[in-house]
C-alpha positions in Angstrom: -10.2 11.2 82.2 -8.2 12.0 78.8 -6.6 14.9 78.2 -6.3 15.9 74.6 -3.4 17.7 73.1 -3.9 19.5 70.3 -0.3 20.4 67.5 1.0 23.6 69.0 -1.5 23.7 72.0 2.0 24.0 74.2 3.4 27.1 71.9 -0.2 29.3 71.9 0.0 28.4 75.5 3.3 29.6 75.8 2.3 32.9 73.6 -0.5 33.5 75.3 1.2 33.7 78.5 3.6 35.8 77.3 1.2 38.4 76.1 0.0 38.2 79.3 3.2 39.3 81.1 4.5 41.1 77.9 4.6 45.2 78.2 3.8 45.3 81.7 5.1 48.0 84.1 5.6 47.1 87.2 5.5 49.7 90.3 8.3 49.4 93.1 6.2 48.0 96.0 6.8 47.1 99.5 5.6 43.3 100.0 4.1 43.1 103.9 3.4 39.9 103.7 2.8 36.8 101.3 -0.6 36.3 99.4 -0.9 32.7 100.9 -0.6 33.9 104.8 -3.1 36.5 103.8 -5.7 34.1 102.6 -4.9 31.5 105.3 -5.5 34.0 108.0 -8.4 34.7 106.3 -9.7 31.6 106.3 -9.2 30.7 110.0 -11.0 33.8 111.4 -14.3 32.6 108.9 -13.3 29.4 111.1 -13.4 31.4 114.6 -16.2 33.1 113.5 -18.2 30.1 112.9 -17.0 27.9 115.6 -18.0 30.6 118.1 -21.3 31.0 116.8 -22.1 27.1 116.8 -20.6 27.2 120.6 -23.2 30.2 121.3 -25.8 28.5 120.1 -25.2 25.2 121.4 -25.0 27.1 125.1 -28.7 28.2 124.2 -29.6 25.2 122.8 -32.9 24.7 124.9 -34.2 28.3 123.3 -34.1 27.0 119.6 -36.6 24.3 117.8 -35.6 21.6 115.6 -38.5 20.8 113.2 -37.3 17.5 112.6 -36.5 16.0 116.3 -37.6 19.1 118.7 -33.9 19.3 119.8 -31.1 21.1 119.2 -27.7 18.9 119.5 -23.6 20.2 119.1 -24.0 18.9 115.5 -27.4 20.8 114.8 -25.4 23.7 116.5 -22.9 23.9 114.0 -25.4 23.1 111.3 -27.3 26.2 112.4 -24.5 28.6 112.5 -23.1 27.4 109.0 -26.5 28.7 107.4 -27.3 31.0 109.4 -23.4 32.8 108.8 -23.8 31.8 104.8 -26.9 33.6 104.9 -28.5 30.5 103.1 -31.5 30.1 106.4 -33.3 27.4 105.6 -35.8 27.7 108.5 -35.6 24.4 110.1 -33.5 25.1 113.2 -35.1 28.8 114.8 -34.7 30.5 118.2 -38.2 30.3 119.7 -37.0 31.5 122.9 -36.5 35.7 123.6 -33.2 35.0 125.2 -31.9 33.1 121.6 -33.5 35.8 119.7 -31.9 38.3 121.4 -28.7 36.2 120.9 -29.7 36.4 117.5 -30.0 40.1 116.7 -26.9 41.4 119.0 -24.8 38.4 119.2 -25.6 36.1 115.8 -25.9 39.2 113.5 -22.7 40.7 114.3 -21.3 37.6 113.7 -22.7 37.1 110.3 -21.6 40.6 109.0 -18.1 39.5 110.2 -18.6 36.9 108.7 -19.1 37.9 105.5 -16.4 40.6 105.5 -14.2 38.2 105.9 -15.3 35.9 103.0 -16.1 38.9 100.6 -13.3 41.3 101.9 -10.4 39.1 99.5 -12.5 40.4 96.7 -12.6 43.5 97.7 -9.4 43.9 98.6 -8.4 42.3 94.8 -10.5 44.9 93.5 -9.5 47.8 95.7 -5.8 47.1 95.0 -6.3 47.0 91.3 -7.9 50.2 91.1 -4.9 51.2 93.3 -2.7 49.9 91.2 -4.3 51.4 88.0 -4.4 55.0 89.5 -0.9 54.4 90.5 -0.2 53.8 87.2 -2.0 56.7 85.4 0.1 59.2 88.2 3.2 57.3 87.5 3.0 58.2 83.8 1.7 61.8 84.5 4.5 63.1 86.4 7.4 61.1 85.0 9.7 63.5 82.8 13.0 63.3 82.3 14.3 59.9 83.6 16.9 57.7 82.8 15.6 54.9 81.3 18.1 51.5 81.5 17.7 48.7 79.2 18.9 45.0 80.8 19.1 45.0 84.7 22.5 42.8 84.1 25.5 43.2 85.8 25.9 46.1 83.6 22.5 47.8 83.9 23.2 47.4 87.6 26.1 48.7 88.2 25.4 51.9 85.5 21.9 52.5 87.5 24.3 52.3 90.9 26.7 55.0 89.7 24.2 57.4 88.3 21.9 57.0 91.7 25.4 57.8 93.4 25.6 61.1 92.0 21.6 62.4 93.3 19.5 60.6 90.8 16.6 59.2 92.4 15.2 55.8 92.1 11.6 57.5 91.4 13.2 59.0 88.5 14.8 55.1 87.0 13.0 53.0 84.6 14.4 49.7 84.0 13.3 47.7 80.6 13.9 43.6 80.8 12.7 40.4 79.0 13.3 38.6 81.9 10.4 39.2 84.8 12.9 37.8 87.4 15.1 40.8 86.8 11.7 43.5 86.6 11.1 41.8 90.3 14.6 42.0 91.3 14.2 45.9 90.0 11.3 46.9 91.6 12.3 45.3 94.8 15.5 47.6 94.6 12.5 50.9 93.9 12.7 51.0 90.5 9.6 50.9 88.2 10.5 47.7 85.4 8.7 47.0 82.3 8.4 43.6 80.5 9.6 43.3 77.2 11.5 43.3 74.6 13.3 46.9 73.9 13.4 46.5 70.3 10.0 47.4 70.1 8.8 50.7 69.9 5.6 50.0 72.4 7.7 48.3 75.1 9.7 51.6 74.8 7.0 54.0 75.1 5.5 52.4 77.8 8.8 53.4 79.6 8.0 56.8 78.4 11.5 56.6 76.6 10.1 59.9 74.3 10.1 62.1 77.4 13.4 60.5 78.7 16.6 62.3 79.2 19.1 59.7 79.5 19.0 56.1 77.9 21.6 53.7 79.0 21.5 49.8 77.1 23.6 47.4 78.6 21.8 44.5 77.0 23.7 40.3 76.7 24.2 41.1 72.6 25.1 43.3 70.7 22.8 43.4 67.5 20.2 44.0 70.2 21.9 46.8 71.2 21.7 48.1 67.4 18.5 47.8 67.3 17.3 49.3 71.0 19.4 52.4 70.1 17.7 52.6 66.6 14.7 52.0 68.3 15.4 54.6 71.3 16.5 57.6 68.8 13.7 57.3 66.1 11.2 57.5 69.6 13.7 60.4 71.4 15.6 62.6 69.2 17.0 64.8 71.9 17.9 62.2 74.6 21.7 61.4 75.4 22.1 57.5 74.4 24.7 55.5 75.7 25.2 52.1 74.4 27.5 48.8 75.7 28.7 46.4 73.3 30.9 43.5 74.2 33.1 43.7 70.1 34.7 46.8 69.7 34.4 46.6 66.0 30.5 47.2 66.8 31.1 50.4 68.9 31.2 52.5 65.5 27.8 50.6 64.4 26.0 52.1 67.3 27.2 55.1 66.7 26.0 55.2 63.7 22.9 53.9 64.9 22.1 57.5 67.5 24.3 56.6 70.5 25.9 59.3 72.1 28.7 57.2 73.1 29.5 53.8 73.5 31.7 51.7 75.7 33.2 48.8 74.8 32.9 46.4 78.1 35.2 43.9 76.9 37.9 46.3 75.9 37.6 48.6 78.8 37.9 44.8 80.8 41.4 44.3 79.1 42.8 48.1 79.6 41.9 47.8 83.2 43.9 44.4 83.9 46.8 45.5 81.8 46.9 48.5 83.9 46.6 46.6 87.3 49.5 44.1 85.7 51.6 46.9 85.4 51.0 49.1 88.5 48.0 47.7 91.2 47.9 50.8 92.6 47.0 52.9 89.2 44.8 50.1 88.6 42.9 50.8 92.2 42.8 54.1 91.6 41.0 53.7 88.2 38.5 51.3 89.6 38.0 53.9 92.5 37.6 56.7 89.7 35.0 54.4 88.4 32.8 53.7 91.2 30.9 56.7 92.7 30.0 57.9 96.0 33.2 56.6 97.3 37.1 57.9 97.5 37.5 60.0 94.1 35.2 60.6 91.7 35.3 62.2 88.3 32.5 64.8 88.1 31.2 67.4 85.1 30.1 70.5 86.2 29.7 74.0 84.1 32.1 77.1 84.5 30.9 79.3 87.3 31.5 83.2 86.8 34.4 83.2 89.0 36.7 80.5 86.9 35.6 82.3 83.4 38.9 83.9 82.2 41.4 81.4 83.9 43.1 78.1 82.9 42.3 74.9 84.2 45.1 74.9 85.9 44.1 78.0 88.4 40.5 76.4 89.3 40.4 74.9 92.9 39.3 71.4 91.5 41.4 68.8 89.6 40.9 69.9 86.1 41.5 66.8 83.5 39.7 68.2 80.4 37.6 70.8 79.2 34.2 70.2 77.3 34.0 73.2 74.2 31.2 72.3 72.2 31.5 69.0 70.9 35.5 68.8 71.8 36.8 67.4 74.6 40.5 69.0 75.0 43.0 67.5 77.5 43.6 70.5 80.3 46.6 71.0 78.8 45.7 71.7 75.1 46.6 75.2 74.1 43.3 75.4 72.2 42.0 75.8 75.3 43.3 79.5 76.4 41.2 80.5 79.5 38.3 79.3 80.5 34.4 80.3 78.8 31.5 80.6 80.3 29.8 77.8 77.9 32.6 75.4 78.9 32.2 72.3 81.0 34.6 71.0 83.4 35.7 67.4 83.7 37.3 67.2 87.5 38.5 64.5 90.0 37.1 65.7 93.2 37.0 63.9 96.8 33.5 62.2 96.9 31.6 63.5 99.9 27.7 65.0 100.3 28.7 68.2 99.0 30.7 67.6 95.7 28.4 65.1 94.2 26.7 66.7 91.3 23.3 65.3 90.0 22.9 64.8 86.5 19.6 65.9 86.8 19.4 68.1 88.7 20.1 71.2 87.0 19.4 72.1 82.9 22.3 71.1 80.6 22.5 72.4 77.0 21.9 70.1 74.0 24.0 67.8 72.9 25.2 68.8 69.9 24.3 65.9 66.8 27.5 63.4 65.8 
C-alpha cells in the first residue's frame, strides 16, 4: 500500500486541527475515571454476558436442534449465543425442548437486552454527555456576569488568579484564555472554565464573554501581544478595569495608551524586589508577604464607612497607607487629603484572617474614571 502526500497536505492537516480545538471552552470537570478503563470494562461484561449464555446453553444442550448434525456441541453453544445476543438469529441452532425455551424467554432474553445495553450504552452515553455538555454550556454563558477574565495561565496568570481567589473571588466566577490546550486542561482541572485561542481576536474574547466582564488581567509571554489583547479587550468592554503585564518597561506606557487601567512591569518590579532584599531581607519578606494574599499581611481597598467620614487616616483603626479621591491616589500623609469623604477609598495593611479579606466582587464599586 502507498500512501500519497500531497504539497501542504501536513499544513491543512495541521490547520484543520487546529480549527478543531481553536475557540473552544472548556468546562471544569471532575474526571472519575479514564475513557480507556471505561470501554475495557465495557467490553469484558459483553464478554461475561456472552460466555454465560454459551455456558447456559451448552448445560441444555440436549433441548436445542442443530439442523446441520442434530447436535448441539460447546462450540455450537457459543455459536448460538453470539447470534442469538447480536440479534442476527439465523435459525439453524433452535430450542425445541420447553425447558430451553423457557431458558430462552427468562434466561436468554434478559441476557440479550444486557447485552445490547452494554454494546449500545457507549453511544449513548457519548450522546447523553454531549447534550450535557452543550446544556452546560448554554447555562454557563447565561448566568456568567461579571468575571474576571485572565489571559495566559503562566506563571503570571497563575499566581494573579491565586491572589484575586484569595480575597473571595470564586473559581465559578474565572475565565482563563490560552493558546496552549495543556494550560486550558491544567485550568479547568484547577475549576476554572479555559478557552482555546488566541486573545487577539475579538471571537476568542467574546466567547469568554469578555463584554460582560468586570476585571481583565493579561499576563501573556510577549509584549506586543499584550498590546493587542488590551486593544482587543477595550474596543469589546469599555467599562471593564484592564490590567496589563509587560516584561520592557518602556512598553508600560504603550499599554496604557492602548485601555489598560494599569500596568505592571514584571521585570522591573523583579529588580526592585531583589534590591530591596539585598539591602534589608527582612523588608524584602515583608513585601513579598504584602504581595501574597490570604496569608500574614495583606494590603486591602475598601470604601469609607460612615463612622471614619470626617477623620484622617491616621485616626481609622486600620493601617492607612493612601487614600483613593477620584482618580488620585494621595500618600496618607498628603495634606490634600484633610479628613476623610465618604466617596473616598482606603488602601490598608490589615492582618489576613476570614474576616478582613474583602472580595473584589463582592460588593458594587463606582466607575473607574477614563485615563
Amino acid at each position: 500500500m502507498f500512501h500519497v502526500k500531497l504539497p501542504g497536505h501536513d499544513a491543512i492537516a495541521r490547520q484543520a486541527d487546529e480549527h478543531l480545538v481553536t475557540h473552544k471552552v472548556k468546562l471544569p470537570r471532575k474526571v472519575v475515571e479514564h475513557p480507556f478503563r471505561q470501554v475495557a470494562k465495557r467490553v469484558l461484561m459483553a464478554l461475561l454476558v456472552l460466555a454465560a449464555t454459551a455456558l447456559i446453553v451448552y448445560a441444555d444442550r440436549d433441548g436445542y436442534n442443530d439442523s446441520s448434525d442434530q447436535s448441539v456441541d460447546f462450540l455450537d453453544a457459543w455459536y448460538y449465543a453470539t447470534v442469538t445476543l447480536s440479534t442476527t438469529g439465523y435459525g439453524d441452532i433452535t430450542p425445541v425442548s420447553d425447558a430451553a425455551r423457557l431458558t430462552n424467554i427468562f434466561v436468554i432474553t434478559p441476557l440479550r437486552v444486557l447485552f445490547l445495553i452494554i454494546l449500545v450504552g457507549t453511544t449513548l452515553e457519548v450522546l447523553t454527555e454531549r447534550t450535557r455538555e452543550e446544556w452546560r454550556l448554554n447555562r454557563w454563558r447565561s448566568i456568567l456576569r461579571d468575571h474576571t477574565v485572565v489571559v495566559g495561565f503562566g506563571t503570571k496568570g497563575r499566581s494573579a488568579i491565586q491572589t484575586v481567589c484569595a480575597t473571595g473571588l470564586k473559581k465559578e466566577q474565572v475565565v482563563v484564555v490560552d493558546p496552549s490546550g495543556k494550560a486550558i486542561d491544567a485550568a479547568t482541572a484547577d475549576g476554572y472554565a479555559g478557552i482555546v485561542g488566541d486573545a487577539t481576536r475579538s471571537e476568542v474574547l467574546m466567547r469568554a464573554e469578555v463584554h460582560r466582564a468586570r476585571k481583565i488581567i493579561i499576563a501573556t509571554q510577549r509584549d506586543d501581544t499584550a498590546v493587542l489583547v488590551t486593544l482587543t479587550a477595550r474596543q469589546l468592554n469599555k467599562g471593564a478595569k484592564i490590567v496589563a503585564a509587560v516584561r520592557e518597561e518602556e512598553n508600560a506606557p504603550l499599554l496604557k495608551q492602548s485601555g489598560a487601567d494599569a500596568v505592571i512591569t514584571s521585570a522591573s518590579a523583579a529588580g526592585r524586589l531583589l534590591g530591596l532584599s539585598v539591602l534589608s531581607p527582612a523588608a524584602g519578606m515583608v513585601m513579598e508577604d504584602l504581595i501574597q494574599q490570604g496569608s500574614g499581611l495583606d494590603i486591602v481597598e475598601r470604601p469609607v464607612i460612615k463612622a471614619e467620614v470626617g477623620r484622617k487616616p491616621r485616626d481609622t483603626d486600620d493601617l492607612v497607607v493612601s487614600v483613593l479621591r477620584g482618580h488620585r491616589v494621595l500618600g496618607y500623609d498628603d495634606p490634600a487629603i484633610g479628613t476623610l469623604e465618604l466617596t473616598d477609598r482606603l488602601i490598608t495593611i490589615v492582618r489576613a484572617t476570614p474576616g478582613t479579606q474583602v472580595a473584589p466582587d463582592a460588593r458594587p464599586l463606582p466607575p473607574m474614571p477614563s485615563q
